[in-house]
C-alpha positions as CSV (number, residue, x, y, z in Angstrom):
1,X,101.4,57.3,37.0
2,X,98.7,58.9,39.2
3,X,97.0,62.3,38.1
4,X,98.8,63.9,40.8
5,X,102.3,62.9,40.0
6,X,101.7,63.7,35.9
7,X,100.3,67.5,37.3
8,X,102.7,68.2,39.7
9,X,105.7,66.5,37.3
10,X,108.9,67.0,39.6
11,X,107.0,68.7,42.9
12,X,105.7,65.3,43.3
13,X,109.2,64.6,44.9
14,X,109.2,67.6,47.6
15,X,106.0,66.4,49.0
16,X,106.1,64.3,52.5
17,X,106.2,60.4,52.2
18,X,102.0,60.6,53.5
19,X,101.3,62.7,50.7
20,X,103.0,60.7,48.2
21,X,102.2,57.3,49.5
22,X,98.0,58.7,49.0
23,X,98.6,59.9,45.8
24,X,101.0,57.3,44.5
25,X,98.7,55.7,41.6
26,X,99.0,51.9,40.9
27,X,96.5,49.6,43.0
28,X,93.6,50.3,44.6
29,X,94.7,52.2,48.2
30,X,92.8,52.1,51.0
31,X,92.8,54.8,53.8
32,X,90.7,55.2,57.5
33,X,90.2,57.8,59.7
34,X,88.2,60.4,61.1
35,X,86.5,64.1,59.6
36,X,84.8,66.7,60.7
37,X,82.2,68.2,57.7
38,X,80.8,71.7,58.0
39,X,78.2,73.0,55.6
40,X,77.4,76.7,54.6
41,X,73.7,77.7,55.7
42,X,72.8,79.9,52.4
43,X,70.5,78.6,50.1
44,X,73.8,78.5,47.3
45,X,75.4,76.4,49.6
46,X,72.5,74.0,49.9
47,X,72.5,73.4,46.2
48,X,75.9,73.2,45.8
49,X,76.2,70.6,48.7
50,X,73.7,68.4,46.8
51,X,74.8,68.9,43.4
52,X,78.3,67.5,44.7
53,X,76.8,64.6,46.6
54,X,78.4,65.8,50.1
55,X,78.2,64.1,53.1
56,X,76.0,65.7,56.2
57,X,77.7,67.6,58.5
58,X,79.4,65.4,61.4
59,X,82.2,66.2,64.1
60,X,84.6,63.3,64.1
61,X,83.3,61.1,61.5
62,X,84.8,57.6,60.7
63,X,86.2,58.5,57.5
64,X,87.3,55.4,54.8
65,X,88.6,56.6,51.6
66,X,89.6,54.0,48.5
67,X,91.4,54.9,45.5
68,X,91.9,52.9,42.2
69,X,93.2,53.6,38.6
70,X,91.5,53.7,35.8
71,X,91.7,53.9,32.2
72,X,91.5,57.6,32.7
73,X,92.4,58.4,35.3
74,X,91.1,57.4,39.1
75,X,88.0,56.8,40.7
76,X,87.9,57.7,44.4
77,X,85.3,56.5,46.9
78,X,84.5,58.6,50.1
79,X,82.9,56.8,52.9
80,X,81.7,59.1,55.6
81,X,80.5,56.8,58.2
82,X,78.0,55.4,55.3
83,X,77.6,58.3,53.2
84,X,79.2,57.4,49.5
85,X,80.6,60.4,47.6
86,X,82.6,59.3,44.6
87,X,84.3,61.4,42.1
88,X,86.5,60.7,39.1
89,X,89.5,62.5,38.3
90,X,91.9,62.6,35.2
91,X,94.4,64.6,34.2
92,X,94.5,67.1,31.2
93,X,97.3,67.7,29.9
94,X,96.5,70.7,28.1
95,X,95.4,73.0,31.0
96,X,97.9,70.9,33.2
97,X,95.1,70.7,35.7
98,X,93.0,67.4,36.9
99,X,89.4,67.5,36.4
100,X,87.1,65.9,39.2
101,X,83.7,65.3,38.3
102,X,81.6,64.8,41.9
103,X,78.2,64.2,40.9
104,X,76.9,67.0,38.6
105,X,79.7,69.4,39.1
106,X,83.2,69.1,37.2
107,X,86.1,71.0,38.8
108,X,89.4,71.9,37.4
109,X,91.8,72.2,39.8
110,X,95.2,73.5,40.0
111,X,97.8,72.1,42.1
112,X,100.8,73.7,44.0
113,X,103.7,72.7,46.5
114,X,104.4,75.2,49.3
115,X,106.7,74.3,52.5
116,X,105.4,70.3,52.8
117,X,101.9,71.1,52.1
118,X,99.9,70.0,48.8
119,X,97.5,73.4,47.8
120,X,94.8,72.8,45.6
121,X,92.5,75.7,44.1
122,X,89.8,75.6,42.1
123,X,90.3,77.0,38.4
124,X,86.9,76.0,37.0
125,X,83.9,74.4,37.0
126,X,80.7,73.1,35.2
127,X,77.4,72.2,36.7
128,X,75.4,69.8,34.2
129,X,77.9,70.2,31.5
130,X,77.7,74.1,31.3
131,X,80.7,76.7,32.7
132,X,79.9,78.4,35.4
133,X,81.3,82.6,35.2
134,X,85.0,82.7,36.8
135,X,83.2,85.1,39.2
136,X,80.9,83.2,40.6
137,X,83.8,80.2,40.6
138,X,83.9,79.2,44.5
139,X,87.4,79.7,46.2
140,X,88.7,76.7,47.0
141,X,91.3,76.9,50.6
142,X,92.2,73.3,50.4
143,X,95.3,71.9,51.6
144,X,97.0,68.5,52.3
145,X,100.0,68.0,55.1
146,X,101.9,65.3,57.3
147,X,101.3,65.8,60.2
148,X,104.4,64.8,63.2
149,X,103.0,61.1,63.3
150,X,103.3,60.1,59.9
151,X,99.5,60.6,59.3
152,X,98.1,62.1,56.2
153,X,96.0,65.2,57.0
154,X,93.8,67.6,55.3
155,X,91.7,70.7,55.6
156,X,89.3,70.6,51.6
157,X,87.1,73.6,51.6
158,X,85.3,75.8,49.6
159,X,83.6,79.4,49.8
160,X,81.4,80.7,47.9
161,X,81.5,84.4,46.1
162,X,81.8,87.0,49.2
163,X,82.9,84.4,51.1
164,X,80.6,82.5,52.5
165,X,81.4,78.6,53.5
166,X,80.0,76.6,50.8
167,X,81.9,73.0,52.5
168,X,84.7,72.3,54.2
169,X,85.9,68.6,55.9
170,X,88.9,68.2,57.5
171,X,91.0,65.4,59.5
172,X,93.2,62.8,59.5
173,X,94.1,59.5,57.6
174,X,96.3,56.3,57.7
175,X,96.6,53.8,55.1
176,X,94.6,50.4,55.7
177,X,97.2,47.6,55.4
């Protein structure tokens, strides 16, 4: 079962067939398609765009995206037109969360279903091992839809304290058959 079906237990069924088809779990998945990535210009932003390995900034980037299980979990690897970012997640069942580790920073985040869309906030994190203080926790305004032609979409995001963009890459995927 994929991390996302074991945290969102029976909301896994109210989300749209896109949604579920990307986060079904099992073998590897491949998806393509295009994003746009927009960094923050503070210096915070800077670091925290390295720190996470993030892609450049890029209007209507070929986007490839493959998912596999592992004996944790999943691995996913982010292609952005050449760029790798890869992250593993795994769920914990204690805090009900999945924890995404993107190069030094680990994430908890917290998952909810609202009207079709998949919203995903971030509950925590660790840079290099060590908490960072709830308040100076970035605000996560990601969210995952279907959009009218079957296509799996998303708008992930982050801001930082005050509300400043930190990152945020958004667009459009279809599975690679």
């Amino acid at each position: 079962m994929s991390v996302f079906a074991q945290a969102l237990r029976t909301a896994f069924t109210r989300l749209p067939p896109a949604l579920q088809h990307f986060h079904a779990g099992g073998m590897p998945r491949y998806f393509t398609g295009r994003a746009t990535i927009e960094h923050g210009h503070s210096v915070a932003a800077k670091i925290g765009i390295r720190l996470g390995g993030f892609p450049p900034q890029g209007r209507d980037v070929p986007f490839a995206i493959t998912i596999s299980q592992t004996t944790q979990g999943e691995s996913w690897s982010r292609d952005f037109n050449g760029h790798m970012t890869g992250s593993t997640l795994r769920y914990d069942p204690a805090s009900q969360q999945i924890i995404e580790r993107l190069g030094r920073v680990t994430c908890a985040l917290s998952l909810r279903v609202e009207a079709n869309t998949l919203e995903v906030d971030v509950a925590r994190l660790w840079i290099f091992g060590v908490p960072v203080p709830t308040f100076l926790v970035p605000r996560s305004n990601s969210r995952e839809w279907q959009n009218e032609t079957g296509a799996f979409c998303f708008d992930i995001g982050a801001q930082l304290p005050g509300g400043a963009t930190l990152i945020r890459y958004h667009g459009q995927l279809m599975p690679k058959l």
